[in-house]
C-alpha atoms as one frame of an Amber mdcrd trajectory, in Angstrom:
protein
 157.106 -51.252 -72.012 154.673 -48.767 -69.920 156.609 -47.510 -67.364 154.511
 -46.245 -64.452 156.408 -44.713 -62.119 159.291 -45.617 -59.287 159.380 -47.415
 -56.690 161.502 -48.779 -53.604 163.342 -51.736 -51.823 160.981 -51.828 -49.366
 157.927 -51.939 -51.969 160.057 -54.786 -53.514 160.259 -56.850 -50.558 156.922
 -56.541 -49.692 155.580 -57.665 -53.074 158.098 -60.731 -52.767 156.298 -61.846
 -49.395 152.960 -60.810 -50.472 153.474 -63.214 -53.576 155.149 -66.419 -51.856
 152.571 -65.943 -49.325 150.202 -67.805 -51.650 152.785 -70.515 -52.621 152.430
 -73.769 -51.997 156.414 -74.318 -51.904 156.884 -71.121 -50.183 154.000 -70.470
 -48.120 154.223 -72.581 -45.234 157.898 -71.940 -44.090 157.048 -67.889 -45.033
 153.824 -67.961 -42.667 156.084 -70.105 -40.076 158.481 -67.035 -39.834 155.717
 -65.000 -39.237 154.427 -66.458 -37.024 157.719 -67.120 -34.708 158.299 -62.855
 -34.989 155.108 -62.455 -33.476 153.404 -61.082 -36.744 150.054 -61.570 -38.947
 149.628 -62.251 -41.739 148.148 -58.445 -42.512 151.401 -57.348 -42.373 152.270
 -58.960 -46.156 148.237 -58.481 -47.179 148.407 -54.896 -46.144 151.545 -53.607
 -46.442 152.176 -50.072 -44.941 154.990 -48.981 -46.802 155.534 -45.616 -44.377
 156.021 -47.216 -41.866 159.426 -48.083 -40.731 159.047 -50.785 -38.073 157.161
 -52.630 -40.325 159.537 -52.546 -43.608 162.470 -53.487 -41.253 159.988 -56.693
 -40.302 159.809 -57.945 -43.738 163.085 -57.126 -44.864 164.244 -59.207 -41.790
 161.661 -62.425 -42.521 162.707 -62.427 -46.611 166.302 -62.370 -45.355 165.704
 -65.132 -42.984 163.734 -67.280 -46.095 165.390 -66.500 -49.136 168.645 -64.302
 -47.869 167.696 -61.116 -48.694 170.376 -58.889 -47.891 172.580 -61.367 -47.106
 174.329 -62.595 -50.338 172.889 -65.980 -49.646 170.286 -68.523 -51.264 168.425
 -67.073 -53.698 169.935 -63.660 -53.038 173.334 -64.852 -53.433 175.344 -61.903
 -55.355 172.230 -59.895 -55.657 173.279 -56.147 -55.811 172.610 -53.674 -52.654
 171.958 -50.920 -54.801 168.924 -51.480 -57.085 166.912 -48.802 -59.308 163.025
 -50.188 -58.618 160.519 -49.322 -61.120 156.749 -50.440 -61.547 155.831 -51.345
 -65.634 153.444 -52.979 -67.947 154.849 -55.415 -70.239 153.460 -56.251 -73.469
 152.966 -59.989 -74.511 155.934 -59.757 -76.778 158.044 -58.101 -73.741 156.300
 -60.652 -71.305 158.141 -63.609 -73.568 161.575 -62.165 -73.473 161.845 -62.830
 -70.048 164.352 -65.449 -68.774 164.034 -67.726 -65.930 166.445 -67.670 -63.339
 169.193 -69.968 -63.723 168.241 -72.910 -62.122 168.282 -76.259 -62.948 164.537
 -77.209 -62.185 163.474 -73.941 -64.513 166.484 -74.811 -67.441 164.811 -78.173
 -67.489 161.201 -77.106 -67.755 162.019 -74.719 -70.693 164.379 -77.101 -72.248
 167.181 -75.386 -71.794 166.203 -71.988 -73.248 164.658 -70.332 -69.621 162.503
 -68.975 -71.865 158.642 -69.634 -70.591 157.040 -70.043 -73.898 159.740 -72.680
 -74.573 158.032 -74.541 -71.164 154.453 -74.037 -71.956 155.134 -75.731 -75.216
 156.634 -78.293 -73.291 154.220 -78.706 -70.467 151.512 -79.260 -73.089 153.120
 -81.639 -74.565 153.075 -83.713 -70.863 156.730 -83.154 -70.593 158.322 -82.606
 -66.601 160.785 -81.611 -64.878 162.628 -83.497 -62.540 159.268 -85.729 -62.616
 157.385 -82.586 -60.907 153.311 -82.706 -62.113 152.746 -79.575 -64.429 148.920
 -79.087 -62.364 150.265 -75.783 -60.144 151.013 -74.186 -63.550 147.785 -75.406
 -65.565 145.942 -74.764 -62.835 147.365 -71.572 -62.551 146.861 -70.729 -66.286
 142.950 -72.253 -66.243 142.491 -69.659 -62.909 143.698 -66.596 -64.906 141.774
 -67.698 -68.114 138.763 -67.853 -65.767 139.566 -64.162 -65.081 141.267 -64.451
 -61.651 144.348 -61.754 -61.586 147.336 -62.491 -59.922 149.867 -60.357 -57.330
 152.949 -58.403 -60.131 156.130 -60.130 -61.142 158.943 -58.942 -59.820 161.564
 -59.059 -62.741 165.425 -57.429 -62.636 168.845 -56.904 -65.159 171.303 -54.867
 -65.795 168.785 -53.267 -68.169 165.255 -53.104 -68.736 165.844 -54.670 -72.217
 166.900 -58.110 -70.657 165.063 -59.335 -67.720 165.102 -62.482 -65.626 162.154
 -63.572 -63.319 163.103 -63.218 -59.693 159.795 -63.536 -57.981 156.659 -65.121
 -59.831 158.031 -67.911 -62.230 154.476 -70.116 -61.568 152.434 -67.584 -62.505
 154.991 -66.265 -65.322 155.031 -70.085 -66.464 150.688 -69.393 -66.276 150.620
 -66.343 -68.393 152.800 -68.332 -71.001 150.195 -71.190 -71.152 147.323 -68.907
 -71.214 148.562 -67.272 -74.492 150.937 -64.301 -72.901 148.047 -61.439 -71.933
 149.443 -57.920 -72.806 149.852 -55.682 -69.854 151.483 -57.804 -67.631 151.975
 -55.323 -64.202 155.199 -55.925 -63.262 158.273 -54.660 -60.983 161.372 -53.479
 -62.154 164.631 -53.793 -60.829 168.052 -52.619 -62.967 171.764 -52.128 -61.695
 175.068 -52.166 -63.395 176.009 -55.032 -61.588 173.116 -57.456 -61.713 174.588
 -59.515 -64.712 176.400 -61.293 -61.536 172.682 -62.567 -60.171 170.889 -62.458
 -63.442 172.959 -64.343 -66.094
């Protein structure tokens, strides 16, 4: 692992948005909450990280999505104090990473959360929960094609055991496409994250 240097909460959330901006399960409610706090869509495209109006913004609207901050939904026992670093991942690192526990994602992989364990199974035609496989092969054919996509946002208790929090489509992508080395990623690690990321 390359690690590149630190980063923050607030550079967290706003690579969360910035990322389920552009999904099509995510996007439209995200871009609804925008658009009910008065706000454009430059202010997840452009993120000003210095300014302090704005962070409090997007900390509010990923709070009011996902529960951010609020030991709810997807955030549910997520740890206030997190250590936030920005890396590289090599192929081999990019495999070890875990899906969230979830039961569309335990399905996909077969159990395993592992992504490589899904992209086997996605070629193979298998589902989950009788979901198409397109986004992801879609996804995979777009980065093959050379399109790059927004960094993963991965956390643990360590940087030696990761699980996805933010990216799984285009985690699921890299998988199919062969796992790419280099994969720019964020970082986050606490003492007390085994409680979100098991």
């Amino acid at each position: 692992m390359q690690v590149r240097g630190m980063s923050s909460a607030d550079e967290m959330v706003a690579c969360f948005l910035r990322g389920e901006l552009s999904s099509r399960r995510f996007g439209r409610n995200l871009r609804s909450h925008l658009a009910a706090a008065g706000q454009a869509e430059r202010l997840l495209t452009d993120p000003d990280l210095s300014d302090v109006g704005a962070n409090r913004t997007r900390r509010a609207l990923l709070a009011a999505t996902r529960g951010y901050g609020e030991n709810r939904d997807l955030f549910e026992n997520f740890p206030p104090h997190v250590t936030w670093t920005w890396a590289r991942l090599s192929a081999h690192e990019a495999a070890g990473v875990r899906y969230l526990d979830y039961s569309y994602w335990v399905e996909l992989s077969g159990g395993s959360r592992r992504p490589h364990d899904a992209a086997v199974r996605i070629t193979a035609g298998l589902r989950a929960c009788d979901v198409p496989n397109d986004p992801f092969v879609d996804a995979a054919h777009a980065f093959l094609g050379g399109e790059r996509f927004p960094p993963l946002i991965h956390v643990g208790e360590s940087r030696d055991d990761l699980v996805c929090l933010e990216g799984h489509l285009r985690l699921t992508a890299y998988a199919l496409a062969g796992f790419p080395t280099g994969i720019e990623c964020l970082i986050g690690t606490a003492p007390a994250m085994g409680r979100w990321a098991r």
